[in-house]
C-alpha positions as a printed Julia matrix, in Angstrom:
267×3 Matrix{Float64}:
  -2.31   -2.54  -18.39
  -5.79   -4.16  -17.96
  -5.98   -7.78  -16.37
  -8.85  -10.26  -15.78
  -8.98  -10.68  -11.92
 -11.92  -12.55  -10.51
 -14.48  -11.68  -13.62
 -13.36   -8.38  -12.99
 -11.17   -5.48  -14.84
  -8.18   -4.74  -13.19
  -6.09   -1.71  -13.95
  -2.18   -1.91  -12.99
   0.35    0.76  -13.45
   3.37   -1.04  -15.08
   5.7     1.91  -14.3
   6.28    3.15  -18.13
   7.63   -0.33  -19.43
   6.2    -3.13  -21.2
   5.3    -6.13  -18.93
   6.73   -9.39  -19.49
   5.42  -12.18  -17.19
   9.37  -13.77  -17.29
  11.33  -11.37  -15.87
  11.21  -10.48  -11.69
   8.15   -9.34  -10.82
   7.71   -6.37   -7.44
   3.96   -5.45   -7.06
   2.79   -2.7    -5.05
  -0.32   -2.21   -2.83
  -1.51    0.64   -2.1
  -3.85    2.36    1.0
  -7.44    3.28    2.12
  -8.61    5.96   -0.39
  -5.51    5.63   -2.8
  -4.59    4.29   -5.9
  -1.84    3.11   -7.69
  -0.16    6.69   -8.16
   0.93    6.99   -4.97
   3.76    4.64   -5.92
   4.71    6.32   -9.0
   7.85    6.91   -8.11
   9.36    4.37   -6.51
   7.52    1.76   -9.34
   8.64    3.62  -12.42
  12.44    2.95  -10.79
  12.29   -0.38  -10.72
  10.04   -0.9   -14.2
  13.24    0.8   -15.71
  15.36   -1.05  -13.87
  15.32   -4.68  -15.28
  11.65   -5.57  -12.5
   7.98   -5.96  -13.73
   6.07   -3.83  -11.89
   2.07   -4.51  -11.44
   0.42   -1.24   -9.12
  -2.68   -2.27   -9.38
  -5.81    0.11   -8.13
  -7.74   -2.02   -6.35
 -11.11   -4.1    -6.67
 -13.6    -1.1    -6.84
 -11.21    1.99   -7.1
 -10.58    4.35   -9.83
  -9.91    2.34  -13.03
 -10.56   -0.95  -11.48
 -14.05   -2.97  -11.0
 -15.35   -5.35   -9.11
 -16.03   -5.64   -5.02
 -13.85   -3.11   -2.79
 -12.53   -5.35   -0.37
 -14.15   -5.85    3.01
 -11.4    -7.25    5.07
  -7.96   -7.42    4.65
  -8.06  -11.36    4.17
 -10.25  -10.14    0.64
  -7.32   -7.92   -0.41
  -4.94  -10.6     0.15
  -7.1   -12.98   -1.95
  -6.95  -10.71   -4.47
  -3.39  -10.07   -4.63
  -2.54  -13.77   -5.37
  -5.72  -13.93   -7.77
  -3.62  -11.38   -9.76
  -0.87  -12.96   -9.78
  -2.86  -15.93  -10.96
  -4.29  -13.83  -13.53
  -1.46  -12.06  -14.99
   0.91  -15.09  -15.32
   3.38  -14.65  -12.54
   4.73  -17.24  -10.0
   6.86  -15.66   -8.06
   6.63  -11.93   -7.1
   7.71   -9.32   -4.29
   5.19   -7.44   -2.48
   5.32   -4.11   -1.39
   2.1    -2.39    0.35
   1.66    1.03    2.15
  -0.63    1.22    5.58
  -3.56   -1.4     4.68
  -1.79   -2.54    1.64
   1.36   -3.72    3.79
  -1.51   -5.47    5.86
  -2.67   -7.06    2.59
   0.34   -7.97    1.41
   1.63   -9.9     4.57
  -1.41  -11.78    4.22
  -1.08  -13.25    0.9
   2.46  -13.84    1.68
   1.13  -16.07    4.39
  -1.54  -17.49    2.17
   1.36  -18.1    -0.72
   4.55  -18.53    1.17
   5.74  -20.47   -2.05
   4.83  -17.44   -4.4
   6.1   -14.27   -2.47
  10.06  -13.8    -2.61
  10.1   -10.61   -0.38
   7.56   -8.42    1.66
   8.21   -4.8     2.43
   5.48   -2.89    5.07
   5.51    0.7     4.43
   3.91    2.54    7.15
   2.71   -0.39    8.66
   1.25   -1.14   11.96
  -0.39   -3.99   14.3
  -2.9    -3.72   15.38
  -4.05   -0.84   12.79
  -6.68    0.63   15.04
  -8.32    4.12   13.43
  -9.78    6.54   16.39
 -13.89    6.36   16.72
 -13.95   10.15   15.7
 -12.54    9.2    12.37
 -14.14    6.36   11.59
 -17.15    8.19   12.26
 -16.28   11.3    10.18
 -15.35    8.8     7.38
 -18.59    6.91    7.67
 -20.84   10.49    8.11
 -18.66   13.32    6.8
 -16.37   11.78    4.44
 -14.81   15.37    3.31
 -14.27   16.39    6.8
 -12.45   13.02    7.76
 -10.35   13.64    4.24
  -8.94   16.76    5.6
  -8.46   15.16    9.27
  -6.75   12.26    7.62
  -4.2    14.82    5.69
  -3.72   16.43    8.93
  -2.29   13.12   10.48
  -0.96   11.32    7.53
   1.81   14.53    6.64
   4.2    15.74    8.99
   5.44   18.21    5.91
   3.43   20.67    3.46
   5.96   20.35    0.45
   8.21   17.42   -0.27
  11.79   17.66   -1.14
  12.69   18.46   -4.69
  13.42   14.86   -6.05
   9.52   14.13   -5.59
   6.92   15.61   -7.38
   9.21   19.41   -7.46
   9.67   22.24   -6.0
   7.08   24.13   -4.46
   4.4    21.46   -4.7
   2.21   21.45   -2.41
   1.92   17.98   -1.56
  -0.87   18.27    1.66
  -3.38   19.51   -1.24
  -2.24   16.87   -3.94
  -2.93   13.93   -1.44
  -6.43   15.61   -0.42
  -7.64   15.95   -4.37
  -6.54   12.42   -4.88
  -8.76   11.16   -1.88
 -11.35   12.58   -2.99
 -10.98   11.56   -6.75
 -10.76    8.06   -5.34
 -14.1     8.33   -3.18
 -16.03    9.85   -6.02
 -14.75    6.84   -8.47
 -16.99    4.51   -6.4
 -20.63    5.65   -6.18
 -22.06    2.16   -4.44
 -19.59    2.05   -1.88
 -18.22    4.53    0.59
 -14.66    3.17   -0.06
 -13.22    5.27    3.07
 -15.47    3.8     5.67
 -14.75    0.51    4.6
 -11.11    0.77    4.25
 -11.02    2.14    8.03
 -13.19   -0.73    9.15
 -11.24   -3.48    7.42
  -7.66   -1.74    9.25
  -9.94   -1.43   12.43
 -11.45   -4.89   12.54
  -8.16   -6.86   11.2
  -7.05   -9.36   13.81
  -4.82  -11.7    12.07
  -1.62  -10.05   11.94
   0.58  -12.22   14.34
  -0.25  -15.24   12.94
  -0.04  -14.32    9.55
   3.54  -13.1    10.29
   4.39  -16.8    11.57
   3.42  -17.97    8.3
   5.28  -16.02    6.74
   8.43  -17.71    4.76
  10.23  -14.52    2.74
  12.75  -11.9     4.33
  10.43   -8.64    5.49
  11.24   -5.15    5.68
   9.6    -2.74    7.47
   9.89    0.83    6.33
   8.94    3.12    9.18
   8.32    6.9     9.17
   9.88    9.25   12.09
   7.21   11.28   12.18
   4.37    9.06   11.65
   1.32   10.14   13.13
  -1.03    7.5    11.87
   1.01    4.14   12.23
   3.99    5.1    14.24
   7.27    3.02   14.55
   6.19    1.14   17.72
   3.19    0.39   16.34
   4.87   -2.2    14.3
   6.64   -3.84   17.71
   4.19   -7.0    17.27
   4.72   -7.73   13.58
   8.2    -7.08   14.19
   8.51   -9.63   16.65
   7.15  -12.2    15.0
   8.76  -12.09   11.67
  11.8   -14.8    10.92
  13.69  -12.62    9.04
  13.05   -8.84    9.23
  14.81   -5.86    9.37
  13.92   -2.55    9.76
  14.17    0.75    8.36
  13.54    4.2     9.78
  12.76    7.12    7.14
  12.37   11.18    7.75
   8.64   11.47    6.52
   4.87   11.01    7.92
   2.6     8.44    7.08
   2.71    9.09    3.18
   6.12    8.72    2.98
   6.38    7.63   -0.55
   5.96   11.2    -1.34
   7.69   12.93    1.44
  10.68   10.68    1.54
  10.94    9.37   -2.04
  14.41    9.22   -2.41
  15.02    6.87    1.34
  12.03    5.14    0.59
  12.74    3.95   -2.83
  16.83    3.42   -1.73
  15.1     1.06    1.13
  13.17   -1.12   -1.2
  16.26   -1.08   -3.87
  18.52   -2.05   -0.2
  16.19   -5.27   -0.14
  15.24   -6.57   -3.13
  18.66   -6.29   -4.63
């Protein structure tokens, strides 16, 4: 599905159904060098499950134009300008890493419009190491494969993902760098770091923040580990927490406790 966001094309993965701007609405936002794939399983669930689903790729990535967002304040903007664009008033937000930053944002911006927020892999603040900021600024294919490194605690994920055998270290490294390559004007992993690096609204955009929260933590992440999310935690009215067997991607190497966390929440 193609939607006009901000003069620009936006393309959203509707999980295999229709979308109808009536029905409940769950949009998911995804990461720095991703796209909307990564939530292909846990969206196409809930599209055949009675939800809209909207995964958009965002502003400048893959199949969408327009500006790559700077800061995560412009992601959040864009989230409600979708919703805006594609008809919906009320919606659920679910984003992974910077996406669960973006999210919480535009649930602070729209407390009226967001019915639940779930933070995948989220942390507070979401500081990125000088080496690989640098690497992703200088040596982008080098700070792909040191990304991978830290972002998996498995090789292969369990059978209900993507099957047996797959080797899901070198499926996340081809999509990062099918994602860089889609935008030739902008180094969209140096900018992604820097917008998680430089992001210091977090706390008070939690305040603001009206809907029940969920925060859906990996074991063995590397990149935003569980305590990183003490702050955000703390601050949220009504949050809860979940703690899931993966790494930082774990959409893909928990599927099956990731997707029965989201189904826990939004009912």
């Amino acid at each position: 599905m193609e939607v006009d966001v901000n003069a620009a094309t936006t393309y959203c993965y509707t999980g295999g159904k229709p979308f109808e701007a009536g029905r409940r609405t769950v949009v998911f936002v995804h990461g720095v060098l991703n796209d909307h794939s990564v939530w292909v399983l846990q969206s196409r669930h809930f599209a055949h499950h009675g939800w809209n689903v909207l995964a958009p790729d965002l502003p400048g990535h893959c199949r969408s134009r327009g500006e790559p967002p700077r800061t995560v304040e412009e992601a959040a903007e864009f989230i409600v300008a979708l919703l805006d664009a594609a008809g919906v008033r009320q919606a659920a937000l679910v984003g992974h890493s910077f996406g669960s930053l973006a999210a919480m944002e535009a649930a602070a911006r729209a407390p009226d419009r967001i019915t639940h927020l779930a933070m995948v892999g989220t942390a507070y603040p979401m500081k990125v190491s000088a080496a690989l900021l640098d690497a992703s600024l200088n040596d982008p294919m080098k700070a792909i494969e040191m990304d991978n490194v830290f972002s998996h605690s498995t090789l292969a994920p369990p059978p209900s993902a993507l099957g047996p055998g797959t080797w899901i270290y070198g499926a996340s490294r081809a999509l990062k760098r099918r994602v860089l390559a889609s935008n030739t004007k902008v180094n969209l992993f140096h900018r992604g770091f820097t917008a998680c690096d430089t992001y210091r609204g977090g706390e008070a955009a939690m305040a603001k923040v009206q809907c029940p929260v969920l925060f859906v933590l990996g074991k063995r992440d590397s990149m935003t580990p569980p305590k990183a999310a003490q702050a955000l935690q703390a601050s949220a009215r009504d949050g809860r927490t979940v703690l899931v067997d993966g790494g930082h991607q774990m959409m893909a190497e928990a599927p099956d406790e990731v997707l029965f966390a989201l189904k826990g929440f939004l009912g």
